[in-house]
N, C-alpha and C positions, 0 to 999 in steps of 0.2 A: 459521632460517638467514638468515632478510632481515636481522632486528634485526641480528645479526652482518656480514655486508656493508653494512649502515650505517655501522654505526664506520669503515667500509674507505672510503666514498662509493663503494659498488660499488652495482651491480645489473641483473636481467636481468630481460626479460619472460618469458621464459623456464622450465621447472622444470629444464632440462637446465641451462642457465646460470649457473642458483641453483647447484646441486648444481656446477659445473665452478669457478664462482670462491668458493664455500665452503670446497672442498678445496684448494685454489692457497692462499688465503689465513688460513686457520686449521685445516686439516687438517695440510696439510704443515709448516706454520713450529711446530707441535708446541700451539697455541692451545687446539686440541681435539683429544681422543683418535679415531684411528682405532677404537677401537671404538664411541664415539658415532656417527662417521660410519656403518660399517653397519646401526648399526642403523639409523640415518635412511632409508640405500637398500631396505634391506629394506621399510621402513613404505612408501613410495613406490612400488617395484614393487608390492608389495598394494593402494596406490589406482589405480595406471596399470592392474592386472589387472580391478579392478572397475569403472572406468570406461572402458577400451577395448577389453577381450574379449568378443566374443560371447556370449554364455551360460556367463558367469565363474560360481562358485559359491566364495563366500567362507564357509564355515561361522563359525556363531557363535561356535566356541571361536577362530578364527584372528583372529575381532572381538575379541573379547575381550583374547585377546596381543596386539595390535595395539597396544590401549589401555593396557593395562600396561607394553609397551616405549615409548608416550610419553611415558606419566608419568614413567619412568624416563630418558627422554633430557633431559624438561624440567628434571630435578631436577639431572643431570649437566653439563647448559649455563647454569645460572643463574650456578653463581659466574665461570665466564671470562668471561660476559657481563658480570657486576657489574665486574671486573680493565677490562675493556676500556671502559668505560662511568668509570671514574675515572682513564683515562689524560687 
């Protein structure tokens, strides 16, 4: 999501921030697919649950989809990334 709010000269210190001007800026204007975005959110609450919950238990099969839904986002964001990178 940074590399993309680069192209924009956006950015947050933030992870709420990331996610808030990602969606503003290539969620909505149609950039990237609303279904990319969930997945993203989804990947995100699953690190915010394992690094801020008390006695989170992330089983290894929910690791595993985890990683499979990135590989699958990264491969989904490469070419609007590539579109926006030769603008």
């Amino acid at each position: 999501m940074r590399a993309f709010l680069a192209t924009a000269n956006k950015d947050s210190s933030k992870h709420a921030g990331v996610i808030s001007l990602f969606n503003q800026y290539f969620i909505k204007t149609g950039i990237v697919s609303e279904i990319s975005f969930k997945s993203i959110q989804s990947l995100m609450d699953l690190r915010h649950e394992g690094d801020y919950q008390d006695f989170a238990e992330i089983t290894e099969e929910e690791a595993k989809g985890a990683v499979e839904t990135a590989k699958i986002i990264i491969n989904m964001l490469k070419e609007p990334l590539e579109k926006l990178f030769e603008d």
